[in-house]
C-alpha positions, 0 to 999 in steps of 0.5 A: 923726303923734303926737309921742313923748311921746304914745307913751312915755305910752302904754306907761307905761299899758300897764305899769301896766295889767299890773302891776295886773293881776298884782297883783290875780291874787296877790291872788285866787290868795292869797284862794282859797287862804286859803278852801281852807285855812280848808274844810279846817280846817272840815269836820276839826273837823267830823269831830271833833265826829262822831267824839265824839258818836259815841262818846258816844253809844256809851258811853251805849247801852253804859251803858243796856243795863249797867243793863238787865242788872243789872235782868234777869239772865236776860238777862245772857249775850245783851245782853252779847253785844249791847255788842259789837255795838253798839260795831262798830256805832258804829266804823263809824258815825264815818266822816263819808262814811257818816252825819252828825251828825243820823242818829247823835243819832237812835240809841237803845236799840230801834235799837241793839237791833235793830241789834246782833241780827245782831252777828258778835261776840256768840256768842264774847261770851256764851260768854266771859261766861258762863265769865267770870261762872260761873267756867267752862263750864256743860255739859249732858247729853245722855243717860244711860247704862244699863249692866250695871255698878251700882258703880264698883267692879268695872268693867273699866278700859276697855271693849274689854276686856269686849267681851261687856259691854252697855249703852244710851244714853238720849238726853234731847234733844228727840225731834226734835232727838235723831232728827236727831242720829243720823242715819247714825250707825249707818253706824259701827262705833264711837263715842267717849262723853264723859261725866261720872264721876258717883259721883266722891267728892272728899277732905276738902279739896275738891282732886284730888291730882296723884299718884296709884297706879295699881293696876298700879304696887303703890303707886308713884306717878304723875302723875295725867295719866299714868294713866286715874283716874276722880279727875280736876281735871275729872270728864270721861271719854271711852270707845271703846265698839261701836254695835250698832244705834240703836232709836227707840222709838215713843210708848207710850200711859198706859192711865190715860188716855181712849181717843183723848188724848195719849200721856204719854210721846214717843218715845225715841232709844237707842244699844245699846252693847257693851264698854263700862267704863259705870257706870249712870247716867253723864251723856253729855256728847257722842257722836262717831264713831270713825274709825281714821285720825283717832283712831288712831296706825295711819296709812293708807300712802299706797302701800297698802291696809293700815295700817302700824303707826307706829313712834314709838308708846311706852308705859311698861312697867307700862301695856303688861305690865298690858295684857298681865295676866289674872286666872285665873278659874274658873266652878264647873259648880253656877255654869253651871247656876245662870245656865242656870236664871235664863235658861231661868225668866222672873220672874213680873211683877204687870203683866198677868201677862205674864212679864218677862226675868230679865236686862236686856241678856240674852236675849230674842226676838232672843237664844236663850238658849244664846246668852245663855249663852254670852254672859254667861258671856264677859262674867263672865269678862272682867269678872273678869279685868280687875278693877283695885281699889285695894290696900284694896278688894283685901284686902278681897275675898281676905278676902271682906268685899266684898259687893256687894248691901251697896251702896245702889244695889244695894238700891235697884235690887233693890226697883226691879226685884222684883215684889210687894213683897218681894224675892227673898233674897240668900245673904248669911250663906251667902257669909260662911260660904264666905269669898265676896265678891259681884259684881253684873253686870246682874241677877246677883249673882256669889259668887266666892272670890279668891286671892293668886296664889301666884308673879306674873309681874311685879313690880309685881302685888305687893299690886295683885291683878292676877294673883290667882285667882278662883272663881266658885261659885255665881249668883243674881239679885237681884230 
């Protein structure tokens, strides 16, 4: 039997044994702790580094290409485009899951060039560096316009107004791209033009007021935006004009040339238009089409099949009572029979003999000429009626000191179109003697005498010319 000293000695180990284990438990629960904290603390320095080098990096590529462009500005819109791309790119790079230190030291500028071609960002960036750096947004044309109308003015103040008026858009795109562009188009009636006022004159100090006198208002001013003036802080015009038909012409062959070369000349894309207030030679900027549920105020009813006219449409007074205004005009028989002349007698033309149409858009072998003659005679009359001038150039025609074959566009027009060398003569001094003023529409020149409307209707035509009279007395063709 063990005696009991033996056995409280025993316990004593026993407890000693469990108050070193225990102690030496803490100690490595402690120890293990401090090496988590201390991994922690390491890989967040760690992460830190990357995320400077990151964007040292970033900044350095961005500083290379600012070089490049400076040294290459033909290149400057489409790597500006690039910083963008490559700053995403490198905001994604500094996530320490994603690449580690060695993959982002090894980025240079072919990576980051080829990196950044497919940049999201870099379209809208070009675009605003390239308003940015041009002080705006540089456009170009898509087409011009070829009108019956050489001057400014004379032009009616909107196209549907002159419905009979024609004209053709010349697409200067690519011809491919151009036969794309007007696909279906000519499935619509209608179509909006944009397009530049090209013949603008500016004033002395270089500015557009922001009033105006408006013909209609007899010398009361408005705020230019309140009115349709061509005289605009941006020369930019949109018309309403009627698609007749879309023409593709084939590509015609330079007879200078040897049998089985190229054709000099590709294929062309032509809009034929009609009611239109054009200016030949206006730069078309774009062409959308017309569909009266988006473009007009007449909602479709939701109930119905017929359009309810919006009652919450409003138009100030001297708009809707111009609107409603008409010149009187007269065209004389001896003025009838002068352009049933010019319709029925083709100009001779140097080129092969061949007999050449007198008017552009007039007659032809789609159009009889009593149709022609119908036709034009429509659209002299609305032309005439519709004419809004200034004050001064008002006076100037009731004076019949307006002579339009005066213009340079007309002289250069008429040596243009006439045949041989010399041109057909214009009855200038015979206009004078008849106190006429002269109008030119397509190839005519109109001699009309225009009289102050002895009692106007409305208050503000006074001195505007709108309701005056006007006599067609004779016509004759400028080439």
């Amino acid at each position: 039997m063990s005696s009991p000293a033996s056995g409280n000695a025993a316990a004593t180990t026993t407890t000693t044994s469990s108050a070193t284990f225990l102690s030496g438990l803490s100690v490595a629960i402690s120890l293990t702790s401090l090496w988590f904290s201390y991994r922690t603390w390491r890989q967040r320095c760690n992460w830190e580094e990357r995320q400077k080098l990151s964007w040292s990096v970033a900044s350095t590529a961005q500083t290379n290409i600012n070089n490049n462009n400076n040294n290459n500005n033909n290149n400057n819109n489409t790597k500006n485009g690039k910083q963008h791309g490559i700053q995403e790119e490198t905001e994604r790079d500094i996530d320490p899951s994603t690449k580690s230190i060695r993959e982002i030291t090894k980025i240079d500028n072919k990576t980051i060039e080829s990196t950044t071609k497919t940049a999201p960002s870099r379209i809208r960036a070009t675009l605003e560096d390239q308003m940015a750096k041009n002080n705006g947004l540089h456009v170009k044309p898509i087409g011009v316009v070829r009108s019956i109308y050489r001057l400014c003015v004379g032009t009616p103040r909107q196209g549907l107004l002159a419905p009979h008026a024609r004209g053709k858009i010349e697409l200067i795109l690519p011809v491919d791209a151009a036969m794309d562009a007007v696909k279906e188009l000519e499935t619509f009636s209608h179509v909006w033009v944009l397009f530049i006022f090209h013949l603008n004159t500016l004033s002395k100090n270089q500015k557009v007021p922001p009033k105006i006198a408006p013909p209609a208002l007899g010398g009361i001013k408005v705020g230019l935006l309140a009115t349709r003036s061509p005289h605009r802080f941006n020369p930019i015009g949109i018309t309403l004009v009627q698609l007749d038909r879309v023409e593709i012409k084939p590509k015609q062959i330079n007879k200078s040339q040897k049998s089985g070369s190229s054709s000099s000349s590709n294929s062309r894309v032509v809009l034929h238009i009609s009611g239109l207030d054009l200016v030949d030679g206006t730069p078309v900027l774009d062409i959308k089409p017309y569909v009266p549920t988006y473009d007009s105020v007449d909602q479709l009813d939701s109930n119905s099949s017929s359009c309810n006219k919006n009652s919450n449409i409003r138009l100030p007074p001297w708009v809707s009572e111009g609107l409603a205004t008409r010149r009187s005009v007269t065209i004389s028989e001896a003025a009838r029979k002068d352009l049933e002349t010019i319709l029925t007698s083709p100009s001779s033309s140097n080129n092969n003999k061949k007999q050449s149409l007198p008017l552009e858009f007039y007659g032809g072998e789609d159009e009889p000429t009593e149709d022609a003659l119908e036709n034009m005679l429509a659209c002299i009359e609305e032309v005439l009626a519709m004419d809004v001038r200034s004050s001064f150039q008002t006076n100037k025609a009731r004076r019949g000191n307006y002579q339009a074959e005066r213009a340079n566009r007309i002289q250069q027009t008429t040596l243009q179109n006439a045949t041989g060398t010399t041109t057909t003569s214009i009855k200038s001094t015979t206009a004078q003697e008849l106190n006429d003023c002269t109008q030119q529409l397509d190839n005519l020149l109109l001699h009309c005498t225009v009289f102050e409307a002895p009692q106007v209707q409305r208050s503000t035509s006074e001195g505007s010319g709108a309701e005056d009279q006007v006599f067609v007395t004779s016509i004759e063709l400028l080439c």
